[in-house]
C-alpha positions in Angstrom: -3.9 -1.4 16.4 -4.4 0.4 13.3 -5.6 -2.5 10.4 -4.5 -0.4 7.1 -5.7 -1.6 3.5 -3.9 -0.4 0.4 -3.9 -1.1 -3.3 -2.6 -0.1 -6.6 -4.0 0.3 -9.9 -2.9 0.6 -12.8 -4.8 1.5 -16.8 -2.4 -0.7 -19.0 0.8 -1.8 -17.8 2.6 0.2 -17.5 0.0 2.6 -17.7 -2.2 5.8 -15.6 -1.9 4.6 -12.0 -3.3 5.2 -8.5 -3.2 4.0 -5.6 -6.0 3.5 -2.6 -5.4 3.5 1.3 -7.9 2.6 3.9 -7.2 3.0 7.1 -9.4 1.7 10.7 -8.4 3.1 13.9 -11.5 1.9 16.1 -15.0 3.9 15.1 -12.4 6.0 12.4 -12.6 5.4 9.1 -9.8 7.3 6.9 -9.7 7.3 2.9 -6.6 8.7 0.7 -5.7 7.9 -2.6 -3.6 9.7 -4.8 -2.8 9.4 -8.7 0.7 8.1 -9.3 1.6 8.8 -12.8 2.7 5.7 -15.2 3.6 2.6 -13.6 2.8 -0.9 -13.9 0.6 -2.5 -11.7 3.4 -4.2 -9.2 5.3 -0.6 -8.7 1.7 1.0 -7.8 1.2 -2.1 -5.1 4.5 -1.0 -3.6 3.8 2.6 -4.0 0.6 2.1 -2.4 2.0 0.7 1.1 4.6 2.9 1.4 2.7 5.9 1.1 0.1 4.1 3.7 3.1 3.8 6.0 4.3 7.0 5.4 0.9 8.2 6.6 0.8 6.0 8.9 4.0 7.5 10.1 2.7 10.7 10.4 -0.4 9.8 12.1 0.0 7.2 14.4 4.1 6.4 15.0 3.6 4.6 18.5 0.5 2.2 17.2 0.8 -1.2 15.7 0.2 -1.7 12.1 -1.7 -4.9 10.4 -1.7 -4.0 6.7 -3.4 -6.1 4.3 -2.8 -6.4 0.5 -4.0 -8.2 -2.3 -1.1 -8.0 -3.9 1.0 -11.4 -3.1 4.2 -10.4 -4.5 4.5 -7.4 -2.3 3.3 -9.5 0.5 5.7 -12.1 0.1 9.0 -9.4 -0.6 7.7 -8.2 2.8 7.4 -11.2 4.4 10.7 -12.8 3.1 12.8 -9.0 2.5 13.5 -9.9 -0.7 12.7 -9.3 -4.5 14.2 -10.5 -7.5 13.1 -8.1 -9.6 16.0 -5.4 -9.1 13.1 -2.3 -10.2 11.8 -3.3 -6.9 14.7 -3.3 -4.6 14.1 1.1 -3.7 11.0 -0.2 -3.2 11.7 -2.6 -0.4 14.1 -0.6 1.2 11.6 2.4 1.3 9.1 0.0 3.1 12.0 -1.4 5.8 13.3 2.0 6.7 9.7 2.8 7.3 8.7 -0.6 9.5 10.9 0.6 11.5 9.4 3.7 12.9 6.9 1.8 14.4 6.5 -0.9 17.6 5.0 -3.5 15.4 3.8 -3.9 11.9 2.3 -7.2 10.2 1.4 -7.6 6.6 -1.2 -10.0 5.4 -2.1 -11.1 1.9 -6.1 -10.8 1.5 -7.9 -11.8 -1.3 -9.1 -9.0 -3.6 -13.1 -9.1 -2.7 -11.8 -8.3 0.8 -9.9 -5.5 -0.5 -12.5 -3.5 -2.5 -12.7 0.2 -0.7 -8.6 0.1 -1.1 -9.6 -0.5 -4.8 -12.2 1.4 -5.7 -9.8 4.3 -3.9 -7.1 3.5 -6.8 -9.3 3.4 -9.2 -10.9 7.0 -8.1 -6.8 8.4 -8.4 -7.1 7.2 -12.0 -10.1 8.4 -12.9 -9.7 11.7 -11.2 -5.8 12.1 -11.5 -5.4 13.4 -8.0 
Protein backbone atom coordinates (compact mmCIF):
# COMPACT_ATOMS: atom_id res chain seq x y z
CA UNK A 1 0.00 0.00 0.00
CA UNK A 2 1.26 3.31 -0.94
CA UNK A 3 -0.13 6.10 2.06
CA UNK A 4 0.21 9.43 -0.18
CA UNK A 5 -0.12 13.00 1.50
CA UNK A 6 -0.87 16.04 -0.59
CA UNK A 7 -1.75 19.69 -0.09
CA UNK A 8 -2.38 22.94 -1.65
CA UNK A 9 -1.46 26.34 -0.96
CA UNK A 10 -2.31 29.15 -1.95
CA UNK A 11 -0.72 33.37 -1.19
CA UNK A 12 -4.22 35.17 -1.26
CA UNK A 13 -7.11 33.68 -2.72
CA UNK A 14 -7.03 33.46 -5.38
CA UNK A 15 -3.57 33.96 -5.35
CA UNK A 16 0.45 32.29 -6.16
CA UNK A 17 -0.20 28.64 -5.51
CA UNK A 18 1.53 25.25 -5.05
CA UNK A 19 0.98 22.33 -4.21
CA UNK A 20 2.97 19.51 -1.97
CA UNK A 21 2.93 15.56 -2.39
CA UNK A 22 4.42 13.07 -0.04
CA UNK A 23 4.41 9.87 -0.85
CA UNK A 24 5.61 6.37 1.58
CA UNK A 25 6.05 3.21 -0.15
CA UNK A 26 7.75 1.13 2.77
CA UNK A 27 11.51 2.53 3.77
CA UNK A 28 10.81 5.21 0.44
CA UNK A 29 10.21 8.39 1.13
CA UNK A 30 9.27 10.52 -2.16
CA UNK A 31 8.84 14.49 -2.22
CA UNK A 32 7.24 16.61 -5.37
CA UNK A 33 5.76 19.79 -5.38
CA UNK A 34 5.23 21.97 -8.08
CA UNK A 35 3.99 25.75 -8.42
CA UNK A 36 0.59 25.97 -9.90
CA UNK A 37 0.06 29.43 -10.95
CA UNK A 38 -3.10 31.60 -9.42
CA UNK A 39 -5.76 29.68 -7.82
CA UNK A 40 -7.56 29.79 -4.72
CA UNK A 41 -6.81 27.59 -2.11
CA UNK A 42 -9.77 24.78 -2.85
CA UNK A 43 -8.70 24.47 -6.71
CA UNK A 44 -4.86 23.95 -5.43
CA UNK A 45 -6.27 21.06 -2.83
CA UNK A 46 -7.81 19.36 -5.88
CA UNK A 47 -4.84 20.11 -8.06
CA UNK A 48 -2.77 18.67 -5.45
CA UNK A 49 -4.34 15.00 -5.41
CA UNK A 50 -4.71 14.67 -8.88
CA UNK A 51 -1.32 15.37 -9.70
CA UNK A 52 -0.38 12.77 -6.63
CA UNK A 53 -2.58 10.32 -8.46
CA UNK A 54 -1.25 11.02 -11.63
CA UNK A 55 2.10 10.22 -10.17
CA UNK A 56 0.92 7.70 -8.59
CA UNK A 57 -0.26 6.43 -11.85
CA UNK A 58 2.89 6.46 -13.29
CA UNK A 59 4.74 4.92 -10.52
CA UNK A 60 2.86 2.42 -8.89
CA UNK A 61 -0.56 1.47 -11.17
CA UNK A 62 -1.10 -2.15 -9.53
CA UNK A 63 -0.63 -0.76 -5.65
CA UNK A 64 -3.35 0.47 -3.33
CA UNK A 65 -3.56 4.04 -2.58
CA UNK A 66 -4.52 5.65 1.09
CA UNK A 67 -4.30 9.34 0.47
CA UNK A 68 -4.77 11.67 3.15
CA UNK A 69 -5.78 15.45 3.02
CA UNK A 70 -6.42 18.15 5.17
CA UNK A 71 -8.55 19.59 3.04
CA UNK A 72 -12.33 18.39 4.12
CA UNK A 73 -14.05 19.63 1.16
CA UNK A 74 -12.08 17.64 -1.26
CA UNK A 75 -12.36 14.75 1.04
CA UNK A 76 -15.89 14.79 1.31
CA UNK A 77 -16.50 15.46 -2.93
CA UNK A 78 -14.42 12.28 -2.94
CA UNK A 79 -16.03 10.43 -0.53
CA UNK A 80 -19.69 11.46 -1.65
CA UNK A 81 -18.69 12.15 -5.79
CA UNK A 82 -20.11 15.27 -5.62
CA UNK A 83 -19.55 19.12 -5.51
CA UNK A 84 -21.68 21.91 -5.62
CA UNK A 85 -19.50 24.29 -6.67
CA UNK A 86 -19.64 23.77 -10.57
CA UNK A 87 -15.60 25.26 -10.84
CA UNK A 88 -15.01 21.97 -9.22
CA UNK A 89 -16.90 19.48 -11.20
CA UNK A 90 -13.33 19.02 -14.06
CA UNK A 91 -11.93 18.58 -11.01
CA UNK A 92 -13.75 15.58 -9.72
CA UNK A 93 -14.03 13.95 -12.84
CA UNK A 94 -10.17 14.31 -13.27
CA UNK A 95 -9.81 12.49 -9.84
CA UNK A 96 -12.57 9.52 -10.84
CA UNK A 97 -11.09 8.75 -14.17
CA UNK A 98 -7.90 8.44 -12.28
CA UNK A 99 -9.25 6.09 -9.22
CA UNK A 100 -9.80 4.07 -11.53
CA UNK A 101 -6.48 2.95 -12.79
CA UNK A 102 -5.80 1.54 -9.65
CA UNK A 103 -7.08 -1.86 -7.51
CA UNK A 104 -7.95 0.29 -4.50
CA UNK A 105 -7.66 3.77 -3.42
CA UNK A 106 -9.05 5.33 -0.04
CA UNK A 107 -9.02 8.96 0.93
CA UNK A 108 -8.93 10.16 4.43
CA UNK A 109 -9.32 13.58 5.94
CA UNK A 110 -6.32 14.29 8.51
CA UNK A 111 -5.91 17.16 10.44
CA UNK A 112 -3.44 19.72 9.24
CA UNK A 113 -0.53 19.14 12.11
CA UNK A 114 -0.53 15.61 10.57
CA UNK A 115 -0.11 16.94 7.25
CA UNK A 116 2.87 19.25 7.56
CA UNK A 117 5.76 17.79 5.01
CA UNK A 118 2.65 17.92 2.31
CA UNK A 119 2.60 21.59 3.46
CA UNK A 120 5.70 22.78 3.81
CA UNK A 121 6.17 21.06 0.05
CA UNK A 122 3.31 23.67 -1.18
CA UNK A 123 4.62 26.25 0.40
CA UNK A 124 8.36 25.54 -1.07
CA UNK A 125 6.32 25.64 -4.91
CA UNK A 126 5.34 29.12 -3.85
CA UNK A 127 8.25 30.35 -2.68
CA UNK A 128 10.42 28.93 -5.34
CA UNK A 129 7.79 28.98 -8.35
CA UNK A 130 8.73 25.56 -9.58
Amino acid sequence: MIEVYTDGASKGNPGPSGIGIYIKQGENQIEEYHYIGVYTNHEAEFLAVIKALEYCGEHFPTEIISCRSDAKLVVDAIEKNYVKNQIFISYLNQINSLINIFPHFFIKWIPQKQNKRADSLARKAIINKN
